[in-house]
C-alpha positions, 0 to 999 in steps of 0.5 A, a space after each residue: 500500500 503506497 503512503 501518497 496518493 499519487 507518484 511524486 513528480 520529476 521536477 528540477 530546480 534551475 537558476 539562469 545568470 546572464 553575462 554579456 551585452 547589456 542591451 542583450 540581458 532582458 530579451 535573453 533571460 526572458 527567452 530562456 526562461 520561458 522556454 524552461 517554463 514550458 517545459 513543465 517540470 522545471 522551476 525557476 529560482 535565483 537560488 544558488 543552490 538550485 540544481 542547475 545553474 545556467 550561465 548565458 553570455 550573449 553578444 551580438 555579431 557585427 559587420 565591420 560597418 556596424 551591421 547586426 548580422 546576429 547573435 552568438 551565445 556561450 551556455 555554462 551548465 552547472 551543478 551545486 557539488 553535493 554527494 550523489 554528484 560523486 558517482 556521476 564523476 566516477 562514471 564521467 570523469 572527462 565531462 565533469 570539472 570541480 569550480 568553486 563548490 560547482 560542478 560543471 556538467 556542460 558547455 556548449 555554444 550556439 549562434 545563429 541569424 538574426 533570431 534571438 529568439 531561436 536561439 535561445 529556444 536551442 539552448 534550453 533544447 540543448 538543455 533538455 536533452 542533454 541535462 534533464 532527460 538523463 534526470 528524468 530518467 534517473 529519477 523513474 529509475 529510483 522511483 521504480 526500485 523505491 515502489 519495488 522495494 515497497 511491495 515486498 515489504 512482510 508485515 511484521 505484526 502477523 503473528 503465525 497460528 502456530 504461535 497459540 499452540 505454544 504454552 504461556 509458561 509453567 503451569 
């Protein structure tokens, strides 16, 4: 018999930092931060302790005669150093890098045209597949094992029949 009405859900924290052109900040964070919205299971917070941090650094692509060709943007994906981070290190050490108390578990760039907008929809679609379909995935697992472990679970305050044939003591 399960304790919760229903399965707990996957959700995963996510703190979004902005470095780069300034004139760039608001429609960069505003894309992205929308982007992860849709995504459903996540949610945004400007805790430092969040379960990923991502760190854009957008800047706008230029001709020599000042022309706006499109953007450029550089994505940091990290994690808060905590034990279970351990066995992902074991299992991959060349990905992972310790900086600062963090753990840096991605970096990729993206640019594209004029649309900014796209761009910062690939990023979080990066994102996804590569961060959070990993800890959807984990998660189901430990779920399962948790529900496994819960269905095999003896009572233990059946007391067999044969125990009332037994004497109370001396006569």
């Amino acid at each position: 018999m399960s304790l919760h009405a229903e399965d707990p859900k996957f959700q995963a924290s996510v703190c979004v930092k902005f470095q780069g052109e300034d004139s760039l900040k608001s429609d960069v964070e505003s894309y992205v931060k929308r982007e992860l919205r849709s995504l459903g299971d996540v949610k945004i917070t400007d805790d430092a302790q969040a379960d990923y941090t991502i760190v854009l650094d957008a800047h706008a692509n230029s001709l020599a005669d000042g022309h706006r060709v499109g953007y450029s943007v550089a994505v940091l994906v990290t994690e808060p150093f905590r034990t279970n981070t351990m066995a992902m290190m074991v299992s991959q050490p060349e990905f992972l890098k310790l900086f600062g108390g963090f753990v840096i578990v991605d970096t990729f760039a993206t640019s594209s045209g004029p649309d900014l907008r796209k761009i910062c929809a690939d990023v979080v679609t990066d994102f996804d597949s590569i961060e959070l379909e990993h800890a959807r995935a984990l998660f189901g697992k430990v779920l399962q094992i948790y529900k496994q472990s819960q269905s095999r679970d003896v009572p233990t305050n059946d007391v067999p029949a044969w125990t009332n044939t037994i004497p109370a003591g001396p006569p």
